[in-house]
C-alpha positions as CSV (number, residue, x, y, z in Angstrom):
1,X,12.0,-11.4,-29.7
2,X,13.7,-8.2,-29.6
3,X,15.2,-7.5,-26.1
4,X,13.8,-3.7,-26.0
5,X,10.4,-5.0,-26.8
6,X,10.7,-8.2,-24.3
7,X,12.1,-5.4,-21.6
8,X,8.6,-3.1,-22.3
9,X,6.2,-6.2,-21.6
10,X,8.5,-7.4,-19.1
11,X,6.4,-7.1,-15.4
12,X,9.1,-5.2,-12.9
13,X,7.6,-6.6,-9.6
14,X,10.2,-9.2,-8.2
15,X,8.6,-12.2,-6.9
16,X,10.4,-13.5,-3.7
17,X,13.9,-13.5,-3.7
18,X,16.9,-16.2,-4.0
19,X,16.1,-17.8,-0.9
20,X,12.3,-17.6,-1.4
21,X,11.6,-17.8,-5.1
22,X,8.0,-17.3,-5.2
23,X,5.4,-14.7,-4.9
24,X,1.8,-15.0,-3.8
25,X,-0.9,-12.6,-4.3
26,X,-4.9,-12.4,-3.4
27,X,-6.6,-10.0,-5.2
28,X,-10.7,-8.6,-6.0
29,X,-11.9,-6.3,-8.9
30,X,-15.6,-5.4,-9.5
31,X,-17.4,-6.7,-12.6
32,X,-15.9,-5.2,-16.2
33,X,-12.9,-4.2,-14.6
34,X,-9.4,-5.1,-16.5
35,X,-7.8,-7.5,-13.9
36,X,-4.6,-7.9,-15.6
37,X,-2.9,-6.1,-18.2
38,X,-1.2,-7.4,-21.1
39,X,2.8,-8.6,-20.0
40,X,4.9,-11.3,-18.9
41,X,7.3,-12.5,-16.9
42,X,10.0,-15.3,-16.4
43,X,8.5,-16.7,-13.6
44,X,5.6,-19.9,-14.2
45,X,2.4,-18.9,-12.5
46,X,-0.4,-20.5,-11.4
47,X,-3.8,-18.3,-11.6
48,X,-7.0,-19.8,-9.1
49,X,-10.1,-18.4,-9.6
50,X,-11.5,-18.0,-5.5
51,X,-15.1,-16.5,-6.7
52,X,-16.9,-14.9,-10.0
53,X,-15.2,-15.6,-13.4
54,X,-12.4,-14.1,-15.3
55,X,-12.2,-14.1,-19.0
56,X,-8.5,-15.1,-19.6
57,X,-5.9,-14.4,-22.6
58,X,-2.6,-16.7,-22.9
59,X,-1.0,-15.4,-26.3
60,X,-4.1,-16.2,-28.8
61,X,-6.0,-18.4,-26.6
62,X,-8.9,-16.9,-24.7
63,X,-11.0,-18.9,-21.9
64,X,-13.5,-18.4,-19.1
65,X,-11.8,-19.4,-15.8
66,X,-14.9,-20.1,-13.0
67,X,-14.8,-19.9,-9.3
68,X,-12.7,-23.3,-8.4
69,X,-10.4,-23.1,-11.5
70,X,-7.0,-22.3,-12.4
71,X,-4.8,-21.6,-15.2
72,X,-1.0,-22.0,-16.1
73,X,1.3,-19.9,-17.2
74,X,4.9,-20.5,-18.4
75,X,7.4,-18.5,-18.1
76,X,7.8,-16.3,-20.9
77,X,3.9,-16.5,-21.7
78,X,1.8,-13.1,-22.8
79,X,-1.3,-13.1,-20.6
80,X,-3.9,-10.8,-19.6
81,X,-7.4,-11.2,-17.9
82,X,-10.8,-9.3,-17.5
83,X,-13.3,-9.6,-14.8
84,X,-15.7,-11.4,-16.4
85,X,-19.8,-11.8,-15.5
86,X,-21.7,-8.9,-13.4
87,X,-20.3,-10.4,-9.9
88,X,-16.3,-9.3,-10.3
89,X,-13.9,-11.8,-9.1
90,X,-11.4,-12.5,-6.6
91,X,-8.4,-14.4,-7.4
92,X,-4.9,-16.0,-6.1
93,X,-1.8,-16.5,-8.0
94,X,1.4,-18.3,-7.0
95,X,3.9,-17.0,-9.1
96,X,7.1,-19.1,-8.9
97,X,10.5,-19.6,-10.2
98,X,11.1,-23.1,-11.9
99,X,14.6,-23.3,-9.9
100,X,12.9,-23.5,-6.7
101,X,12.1,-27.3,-8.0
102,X,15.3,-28.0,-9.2
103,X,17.8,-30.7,-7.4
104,X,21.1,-29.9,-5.9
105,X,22.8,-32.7,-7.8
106,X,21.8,-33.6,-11.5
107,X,19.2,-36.9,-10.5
108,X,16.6,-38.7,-12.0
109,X,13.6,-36.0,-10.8
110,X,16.0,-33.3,-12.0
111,X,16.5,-34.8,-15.9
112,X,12.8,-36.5,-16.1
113,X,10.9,-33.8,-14.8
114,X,12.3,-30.6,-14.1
115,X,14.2,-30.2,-16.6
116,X,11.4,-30.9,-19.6
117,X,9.2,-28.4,-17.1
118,X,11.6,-25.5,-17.5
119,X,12.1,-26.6,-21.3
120,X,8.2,-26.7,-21.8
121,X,8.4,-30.4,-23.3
122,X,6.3,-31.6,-20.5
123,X,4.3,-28.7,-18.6
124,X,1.0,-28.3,-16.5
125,X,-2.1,-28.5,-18.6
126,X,-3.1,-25.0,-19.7
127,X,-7.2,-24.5,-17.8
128,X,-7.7,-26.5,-15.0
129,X,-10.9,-28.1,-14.0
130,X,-13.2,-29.9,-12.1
131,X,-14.2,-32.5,-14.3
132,X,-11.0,-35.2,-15.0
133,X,-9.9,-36.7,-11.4
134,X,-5.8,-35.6,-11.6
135,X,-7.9,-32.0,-12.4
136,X,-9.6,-32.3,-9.2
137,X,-5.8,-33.5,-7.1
138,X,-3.9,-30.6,-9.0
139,X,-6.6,-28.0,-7.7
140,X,-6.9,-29.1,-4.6
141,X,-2.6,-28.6,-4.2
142,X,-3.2,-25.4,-5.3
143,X,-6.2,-24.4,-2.8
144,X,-3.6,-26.1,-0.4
145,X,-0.7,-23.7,-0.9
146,X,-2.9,-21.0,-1.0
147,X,-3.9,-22.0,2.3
148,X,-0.4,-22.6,3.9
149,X,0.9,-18.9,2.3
150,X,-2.3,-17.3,3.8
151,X,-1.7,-18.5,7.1
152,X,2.2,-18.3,6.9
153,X,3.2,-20.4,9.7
154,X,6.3,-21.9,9.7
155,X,7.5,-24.3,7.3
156,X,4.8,-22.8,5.0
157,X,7.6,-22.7,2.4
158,X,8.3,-26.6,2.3
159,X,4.6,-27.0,1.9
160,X,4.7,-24.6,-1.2
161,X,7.0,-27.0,-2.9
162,X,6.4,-30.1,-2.1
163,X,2.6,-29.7,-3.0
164,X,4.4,-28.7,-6.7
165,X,6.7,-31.8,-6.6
166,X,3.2,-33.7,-6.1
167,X,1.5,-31.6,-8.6
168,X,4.3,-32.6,-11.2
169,X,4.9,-36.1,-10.1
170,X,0.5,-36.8,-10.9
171,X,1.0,-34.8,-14.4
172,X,3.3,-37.7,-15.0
173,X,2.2,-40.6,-13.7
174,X,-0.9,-39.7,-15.3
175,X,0.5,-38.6,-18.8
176,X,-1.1,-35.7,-18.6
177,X,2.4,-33.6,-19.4
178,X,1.6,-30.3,-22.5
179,X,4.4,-30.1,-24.6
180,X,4.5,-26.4,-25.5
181,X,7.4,-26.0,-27.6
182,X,5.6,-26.5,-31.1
183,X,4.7,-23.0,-32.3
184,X,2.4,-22.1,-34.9
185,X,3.7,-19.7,-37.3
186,X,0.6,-17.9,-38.2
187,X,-0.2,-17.8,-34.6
188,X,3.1,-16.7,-33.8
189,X,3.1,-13.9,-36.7
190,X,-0.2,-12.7,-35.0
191,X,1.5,-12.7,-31.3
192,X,4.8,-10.6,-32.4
193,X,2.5,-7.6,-34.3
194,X,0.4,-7.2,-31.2
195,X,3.7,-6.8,-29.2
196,X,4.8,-4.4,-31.5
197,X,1.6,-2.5,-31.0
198,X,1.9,-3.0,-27.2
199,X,5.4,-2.0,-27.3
200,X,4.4,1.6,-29.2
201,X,1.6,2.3,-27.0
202,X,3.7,1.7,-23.8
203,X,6.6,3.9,-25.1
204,X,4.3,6.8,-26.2
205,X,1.6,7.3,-23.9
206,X,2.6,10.1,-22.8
207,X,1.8,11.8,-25.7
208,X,-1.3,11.7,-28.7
209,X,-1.6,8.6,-30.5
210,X,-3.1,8.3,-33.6
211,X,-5.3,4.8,-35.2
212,X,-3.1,5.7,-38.1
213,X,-0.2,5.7,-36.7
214,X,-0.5,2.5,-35.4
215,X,-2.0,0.8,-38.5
216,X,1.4,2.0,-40.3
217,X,3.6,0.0,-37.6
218,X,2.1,-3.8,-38.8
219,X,1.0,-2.6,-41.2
220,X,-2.6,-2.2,-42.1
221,X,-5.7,-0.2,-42.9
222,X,-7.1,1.8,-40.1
223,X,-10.4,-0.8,-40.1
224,X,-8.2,-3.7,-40.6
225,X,-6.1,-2.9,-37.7
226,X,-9.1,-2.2,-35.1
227,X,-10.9,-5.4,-36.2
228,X,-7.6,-7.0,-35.8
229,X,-6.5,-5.6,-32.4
230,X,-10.0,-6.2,-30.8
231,X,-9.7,-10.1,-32.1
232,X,-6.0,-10.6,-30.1
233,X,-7.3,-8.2,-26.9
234,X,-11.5,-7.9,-26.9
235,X,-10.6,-4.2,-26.7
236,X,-10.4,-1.7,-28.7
237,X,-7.3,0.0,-29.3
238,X,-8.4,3.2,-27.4
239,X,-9.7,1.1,-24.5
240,X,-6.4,-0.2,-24.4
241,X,-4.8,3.3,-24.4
242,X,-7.2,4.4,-21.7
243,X,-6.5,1.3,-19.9
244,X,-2.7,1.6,-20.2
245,X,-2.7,5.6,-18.9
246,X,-4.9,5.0,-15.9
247,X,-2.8,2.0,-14.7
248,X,0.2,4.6,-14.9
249,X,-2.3,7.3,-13.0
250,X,-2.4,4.5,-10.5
251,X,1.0,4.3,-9.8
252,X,1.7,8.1,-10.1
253,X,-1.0,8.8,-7.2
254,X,0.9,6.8,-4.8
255,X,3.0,9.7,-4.6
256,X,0.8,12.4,-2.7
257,X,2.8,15.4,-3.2
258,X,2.1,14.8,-7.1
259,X,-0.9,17.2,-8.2
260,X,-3.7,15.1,-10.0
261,X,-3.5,17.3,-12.9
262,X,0.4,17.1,-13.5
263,X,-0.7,13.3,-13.2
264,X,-3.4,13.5,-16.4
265,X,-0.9,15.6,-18.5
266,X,1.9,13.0,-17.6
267,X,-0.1,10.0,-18.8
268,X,-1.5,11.9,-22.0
269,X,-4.5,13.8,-21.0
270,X,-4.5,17.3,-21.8
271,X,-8.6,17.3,-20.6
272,X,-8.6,17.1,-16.8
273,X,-12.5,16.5,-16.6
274,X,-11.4,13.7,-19.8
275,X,-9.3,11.7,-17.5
276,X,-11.2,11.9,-14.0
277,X,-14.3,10.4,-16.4
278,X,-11.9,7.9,-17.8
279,X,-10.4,6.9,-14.5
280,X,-13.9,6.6,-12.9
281,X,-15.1,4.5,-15.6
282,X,-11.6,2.3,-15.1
283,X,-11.6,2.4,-11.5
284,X,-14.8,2.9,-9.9
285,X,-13.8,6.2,-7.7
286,X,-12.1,9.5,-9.0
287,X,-8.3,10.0,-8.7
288,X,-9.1,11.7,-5.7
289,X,-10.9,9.2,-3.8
290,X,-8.5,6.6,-4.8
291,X,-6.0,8.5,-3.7
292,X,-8.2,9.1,-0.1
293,X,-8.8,5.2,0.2
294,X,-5.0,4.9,0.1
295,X,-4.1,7.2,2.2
296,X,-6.9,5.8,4.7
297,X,-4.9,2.0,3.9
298,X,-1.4,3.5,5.0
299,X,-2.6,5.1,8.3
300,X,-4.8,2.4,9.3
């Protein structure tokens, strides 16, 4: 993959740090609201659904992912995810480093297990569920560490990995290992003109965008290319825009001495009313009252 374009989809946020290499997150969105926007990141991750259901993308694969469930994602992966349902969702993710599994000295565990992990010869199942019994064990690991983070107390850490050394050691014993490294080349060819699409719209923004003008970049017909884009991301491409710009508005009104109109012309909106009915529509409140409710976070 080109490095510029890997760079572009590449998530910034640093998750834990060389002595802790993991990251853990809880997070709620209201019903229709995009949960997770379309990018990637070296780090393996583990998604668990706490209530509602999310609609989840890996790549090409789309798949519903119910209260109780979770999902893996390797390092490297595309994946994005929708609130799915008319309840919203509330979710936890354990995003972690593959090294944080590895063994000082080169033994057995290191060359049977880790090892094909970080090469994606023999990874965790993709959707996990309630319905096999090693399903059931690897969930119940994962509620586990999401209870240890949540409380924090000490030695929290040690209880982070060795609940993944059992998570791995059961994928094993029960040969229930995913080898990932086969590709499909249609697939594949479907994956790397969405990215290029994704890459565009990330590096223009800022500025008007035209259906044409991203048909030319794959290319195809203007009809061809929405049916197309809607099929990879169940949006259209000017949801996606609109998505895009008022994640960027997000960010940007973190910074209150930045006026809410300089804002909408920054992410491409030369309309102010345009954007406050987009944001609304995106976030459930106006820039304004987002920008209260944080303001009300920081000082409580």
């Amino acid at each position: 993959m080109d490095q510029a374009l890997r760079r572009s989809l590449k998530e910034s946020r640093a998750h834990g740090d060389e002595h802790q290499p993991f990251g853990t997150y809880w997070f709620r969105y209201g019903a229709g609201e995009h949960v997770i926007d379309c990018h990637w990141h070296e780090e393996a991750e583990f998604f668990y659904c706490v209530e509602g259901e999310t609609l989840f993308q890996v790549d090409t694969d789309y798949f519903t992912v119910r209260a109780g469930e979770a999902v893996f994602v390797d390092g490297g992966d595309i994946h994005a995810a929708h609130a799915s349902g008319e309840e919203g969702c509330a979710f936890f993710s354990l995003v972690f480093d593959t090294n944080l599994l590895a063994s000082a000295h080169y033994d057995a565990v290191q060359e049977n297990m880790i090892l094909p992990l970080q090469e994606r010869k023999a990874t965790f199942p993709r959707h996990l569920r309630r319905v096999e019994d090693v399903e059931i064990s690897l969930l119940n690991h994962i509620v586990s560490i999401m209870k240890s983070c949540g409380e924090g107390s000490s030695g929290y850490e040690g209880a982070v990995k060795g609940h993944l050394y059992l998570m791995l050691a059961e994928i094993f014993s029960q040969d229930k290992t995913c080898n990932r490294t086969a590709s499909n080349r249609s697939e594949s060819s479907k994956i790397e003109r969405l990215k290029t699409i994704i890459h565009y719209i990330q590096q223009n923004y800022g500025q008007p965008i035209r259906l044409s003008e991203l048909a030319s970049l794959i290319p195809m017909s203007e009809g061809q290319f929405c049916r197309f884009f809607k099929s990879m991301t169940r949006q259209t491409p000017m949801d996606y825009i609109n998505s895009y710009r008022i994640r960027q508005a997000v960010e940007l009104l973190r910074q209150p001495e930045r006026k809410i109109s300089d804002i909408a012309l920054e992410v491409g909106y030369d309309n102010i009313s345009y954007f406050i009915r987009v944001f609304r529509k995106t976030m459930n409140c106006s820039p304004s009252e987002f920008r209260r409710r944080l303001q009300s976070q920081i000082e409580a």
